[in-house]
N, CA, C and O atoms as CSV, one atom per row, in Angstrom:
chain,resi,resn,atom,element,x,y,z
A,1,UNK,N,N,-20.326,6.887,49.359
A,1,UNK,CA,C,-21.082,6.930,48.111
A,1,UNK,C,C,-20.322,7.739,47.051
A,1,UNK,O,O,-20.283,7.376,45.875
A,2,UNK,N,N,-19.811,8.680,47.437
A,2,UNK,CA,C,-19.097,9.499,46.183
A,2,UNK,C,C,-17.476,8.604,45.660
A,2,UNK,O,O,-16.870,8.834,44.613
A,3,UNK,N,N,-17.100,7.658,46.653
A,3,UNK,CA,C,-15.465,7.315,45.913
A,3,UNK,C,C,-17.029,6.316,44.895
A,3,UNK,O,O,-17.446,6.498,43.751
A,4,UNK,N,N,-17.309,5.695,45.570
A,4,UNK,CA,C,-17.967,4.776,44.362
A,4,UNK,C,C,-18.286,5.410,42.815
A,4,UNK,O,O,-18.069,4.941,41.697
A,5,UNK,N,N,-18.804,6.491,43.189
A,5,UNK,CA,C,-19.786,7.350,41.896
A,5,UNK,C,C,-18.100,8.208,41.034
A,5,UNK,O,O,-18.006,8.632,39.882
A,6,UNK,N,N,-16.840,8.190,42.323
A,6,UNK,CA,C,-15.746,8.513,41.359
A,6,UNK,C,C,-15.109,7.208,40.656
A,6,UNK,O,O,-14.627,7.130,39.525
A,7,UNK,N,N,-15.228,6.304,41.541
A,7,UNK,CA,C,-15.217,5.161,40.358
A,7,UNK,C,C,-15.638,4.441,39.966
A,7,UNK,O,O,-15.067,3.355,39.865
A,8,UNK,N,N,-16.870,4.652,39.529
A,8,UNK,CA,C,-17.534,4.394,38.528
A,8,UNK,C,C,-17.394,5.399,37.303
A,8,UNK,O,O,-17.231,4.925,36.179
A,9,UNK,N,N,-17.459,6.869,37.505
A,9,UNK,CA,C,-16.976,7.817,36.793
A,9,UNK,C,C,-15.695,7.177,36.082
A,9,UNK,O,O,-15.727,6.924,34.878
A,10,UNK,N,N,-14.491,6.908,36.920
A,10,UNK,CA,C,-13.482,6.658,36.097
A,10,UNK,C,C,-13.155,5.278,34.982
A,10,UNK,O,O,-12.401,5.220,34.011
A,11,UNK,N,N,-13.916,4.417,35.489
A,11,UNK,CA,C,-14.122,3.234,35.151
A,11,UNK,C,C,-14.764,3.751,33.271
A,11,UNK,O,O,-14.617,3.399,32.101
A,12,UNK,N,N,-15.286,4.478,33.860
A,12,UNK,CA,C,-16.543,4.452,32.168
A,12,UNK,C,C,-15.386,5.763,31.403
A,12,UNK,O,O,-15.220,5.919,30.193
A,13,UNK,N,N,-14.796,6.472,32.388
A,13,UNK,CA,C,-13.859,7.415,30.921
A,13,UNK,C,C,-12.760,6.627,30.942
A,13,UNK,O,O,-12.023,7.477,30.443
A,14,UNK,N,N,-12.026,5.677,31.113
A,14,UNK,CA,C,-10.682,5.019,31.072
A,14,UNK,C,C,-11.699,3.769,29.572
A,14,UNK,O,O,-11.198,3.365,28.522
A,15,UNK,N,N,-12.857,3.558,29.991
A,15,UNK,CA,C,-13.459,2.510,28.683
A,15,UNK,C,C,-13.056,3.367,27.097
A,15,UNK,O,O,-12.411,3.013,26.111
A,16,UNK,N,N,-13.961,4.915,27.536
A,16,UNK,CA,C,-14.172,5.809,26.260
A,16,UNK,C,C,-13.178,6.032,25.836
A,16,UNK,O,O,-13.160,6.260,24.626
A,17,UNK,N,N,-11.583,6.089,26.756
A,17,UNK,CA,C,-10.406,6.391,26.153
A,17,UNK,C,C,-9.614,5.627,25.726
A,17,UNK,O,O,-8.549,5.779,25.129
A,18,UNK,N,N,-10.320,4.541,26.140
A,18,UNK,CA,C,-9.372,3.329,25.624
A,18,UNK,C,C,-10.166,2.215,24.691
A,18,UNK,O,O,-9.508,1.178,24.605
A,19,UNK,N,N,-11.046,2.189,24.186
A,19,UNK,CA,C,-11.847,1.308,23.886
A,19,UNK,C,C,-11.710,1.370,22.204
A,19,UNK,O,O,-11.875,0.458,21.393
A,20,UNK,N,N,-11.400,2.577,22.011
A,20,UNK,CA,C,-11.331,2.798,20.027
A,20,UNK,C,C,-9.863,2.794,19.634
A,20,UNK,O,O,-9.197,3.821,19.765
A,21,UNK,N,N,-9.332,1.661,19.154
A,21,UNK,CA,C,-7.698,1.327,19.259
A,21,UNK,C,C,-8.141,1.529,17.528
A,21,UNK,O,O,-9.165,1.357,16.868
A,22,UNK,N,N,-6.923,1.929,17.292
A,22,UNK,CA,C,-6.540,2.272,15.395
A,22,UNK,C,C,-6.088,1.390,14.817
A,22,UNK,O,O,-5.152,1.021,15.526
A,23,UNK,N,N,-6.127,0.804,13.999
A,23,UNK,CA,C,-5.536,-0.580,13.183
A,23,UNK,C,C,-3.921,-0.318,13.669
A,23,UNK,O,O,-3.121,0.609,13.546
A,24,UNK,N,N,-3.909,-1.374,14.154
A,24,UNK,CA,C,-2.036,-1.393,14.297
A,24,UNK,C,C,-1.051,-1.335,12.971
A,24,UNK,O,O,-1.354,-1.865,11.902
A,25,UNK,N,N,0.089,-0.660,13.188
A,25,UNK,CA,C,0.478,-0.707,11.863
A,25,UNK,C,C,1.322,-1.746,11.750
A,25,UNK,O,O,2.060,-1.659,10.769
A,26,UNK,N,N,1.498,-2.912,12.568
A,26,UNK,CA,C,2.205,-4.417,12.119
A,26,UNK,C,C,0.889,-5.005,11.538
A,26,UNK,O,O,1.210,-5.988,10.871
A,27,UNK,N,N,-0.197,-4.856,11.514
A,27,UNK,CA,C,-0.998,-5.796,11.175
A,27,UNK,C,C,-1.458,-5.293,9.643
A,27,UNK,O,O,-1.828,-6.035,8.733
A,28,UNK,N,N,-1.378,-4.344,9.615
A,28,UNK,CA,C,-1.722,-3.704,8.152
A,28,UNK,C,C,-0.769,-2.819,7.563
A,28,UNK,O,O,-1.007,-1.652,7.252
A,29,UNK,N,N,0.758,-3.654,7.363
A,29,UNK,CA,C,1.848,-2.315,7.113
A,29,UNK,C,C,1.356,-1.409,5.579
A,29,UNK,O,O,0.666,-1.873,4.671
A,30,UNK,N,N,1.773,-0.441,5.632
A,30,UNK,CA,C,1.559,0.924,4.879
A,30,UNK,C,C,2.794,0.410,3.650
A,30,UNK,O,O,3.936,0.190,4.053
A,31,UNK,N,N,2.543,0.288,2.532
A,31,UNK,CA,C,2.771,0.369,0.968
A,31,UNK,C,C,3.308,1.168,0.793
A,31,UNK,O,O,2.749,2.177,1.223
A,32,UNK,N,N,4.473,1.395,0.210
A,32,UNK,CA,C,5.028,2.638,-0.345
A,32,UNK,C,C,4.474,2.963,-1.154
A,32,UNK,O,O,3.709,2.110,-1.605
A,33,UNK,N,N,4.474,4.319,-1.847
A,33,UNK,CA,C,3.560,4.688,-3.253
A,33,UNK,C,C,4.389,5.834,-3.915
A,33,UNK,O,O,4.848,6.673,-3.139
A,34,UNK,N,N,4.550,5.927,-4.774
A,34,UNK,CA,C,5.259,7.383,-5.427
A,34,UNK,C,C,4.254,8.567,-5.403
A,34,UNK,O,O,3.100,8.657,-4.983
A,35,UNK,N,N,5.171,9.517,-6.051
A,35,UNK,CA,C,3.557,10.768,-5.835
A,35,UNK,C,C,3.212,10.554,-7.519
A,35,UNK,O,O,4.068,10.288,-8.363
A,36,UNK,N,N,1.897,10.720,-7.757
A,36,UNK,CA,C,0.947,10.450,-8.565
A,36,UNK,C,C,0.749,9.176,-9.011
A,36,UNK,O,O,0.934,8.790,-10.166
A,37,UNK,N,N,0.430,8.626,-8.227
A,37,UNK,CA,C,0.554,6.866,-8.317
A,37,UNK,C,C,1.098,6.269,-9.457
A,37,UNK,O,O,0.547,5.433,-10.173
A,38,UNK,N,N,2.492,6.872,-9.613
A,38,UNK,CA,C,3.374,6.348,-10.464
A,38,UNK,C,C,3.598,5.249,-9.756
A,38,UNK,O,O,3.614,5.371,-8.531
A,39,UNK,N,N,3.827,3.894,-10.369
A,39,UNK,CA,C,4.389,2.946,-9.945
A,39,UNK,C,C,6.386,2.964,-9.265
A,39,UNK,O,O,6.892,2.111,-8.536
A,40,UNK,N,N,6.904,3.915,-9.702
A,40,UNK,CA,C,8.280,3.818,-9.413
A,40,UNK,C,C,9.098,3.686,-8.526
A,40,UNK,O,O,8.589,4.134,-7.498
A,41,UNK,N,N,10.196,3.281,-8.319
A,41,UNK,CA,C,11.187,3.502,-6.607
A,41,UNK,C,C,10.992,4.602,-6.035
A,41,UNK,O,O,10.731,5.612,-6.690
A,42,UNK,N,N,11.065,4.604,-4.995
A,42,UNK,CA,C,11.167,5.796,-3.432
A,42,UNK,C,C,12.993,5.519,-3.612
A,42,UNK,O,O,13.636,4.550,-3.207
A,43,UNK,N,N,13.366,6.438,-4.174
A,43,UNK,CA,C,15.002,7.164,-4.055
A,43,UNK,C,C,15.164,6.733,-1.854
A,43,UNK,O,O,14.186,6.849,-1.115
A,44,UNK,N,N,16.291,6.376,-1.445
A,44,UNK,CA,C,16.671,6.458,0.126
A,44,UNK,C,C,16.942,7.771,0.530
A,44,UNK,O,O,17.604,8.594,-0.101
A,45,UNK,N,N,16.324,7.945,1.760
A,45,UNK,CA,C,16.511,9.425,2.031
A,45,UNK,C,C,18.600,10.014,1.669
A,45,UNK,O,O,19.346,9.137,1.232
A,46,UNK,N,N,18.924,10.814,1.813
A,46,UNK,CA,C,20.220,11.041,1.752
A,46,UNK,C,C,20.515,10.811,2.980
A,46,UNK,O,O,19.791,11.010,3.955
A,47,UNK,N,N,21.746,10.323,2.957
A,47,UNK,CA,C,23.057,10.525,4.426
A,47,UNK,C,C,23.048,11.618,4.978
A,47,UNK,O,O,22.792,12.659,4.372
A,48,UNK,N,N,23.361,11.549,6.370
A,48,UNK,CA,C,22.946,12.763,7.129
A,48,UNK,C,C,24.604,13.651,6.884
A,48,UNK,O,O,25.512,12.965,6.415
A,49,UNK,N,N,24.843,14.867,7.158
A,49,UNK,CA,C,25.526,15.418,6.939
A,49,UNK,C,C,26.812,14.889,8.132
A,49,UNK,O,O,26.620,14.375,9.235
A,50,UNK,N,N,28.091,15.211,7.488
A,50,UNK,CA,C,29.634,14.763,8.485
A,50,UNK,C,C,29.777,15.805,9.438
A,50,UNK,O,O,30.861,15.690,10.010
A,51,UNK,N,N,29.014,16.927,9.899
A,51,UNK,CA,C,29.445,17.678,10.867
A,51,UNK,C,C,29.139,17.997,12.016
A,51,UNK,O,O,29.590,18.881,12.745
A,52,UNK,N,N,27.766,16.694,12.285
A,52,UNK,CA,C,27.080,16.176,13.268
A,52,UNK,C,C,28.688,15.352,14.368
A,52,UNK,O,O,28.471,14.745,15.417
């Protein structure tokens, strides 16, 4: 009686932990934006330094 009641236990927290998925970010990719919703280019980050 108790493996049952442990899984059943686990059964219902593996649901709660898995059951609330976040919008994927291929399905809704993220917009670039400037800061103060200026419309303008995002500059490319800089080149990493030559002494790597």
């Amino acid at each position: 009686m108790k493996k049952l009641l442990m899984i059943v236990f686990t059964v219902i927290l593996n649901v709660g932990i898995f059951s609330c998925n976040p919008e994927s970010l291929t399905e809704n990719p993220q917009i670039e934006q400037s800061c103060c919703g200026e419309m303008a280019e995002i500059p490319p980050p800089p080149p990493p330094p030559d002494g790597l």
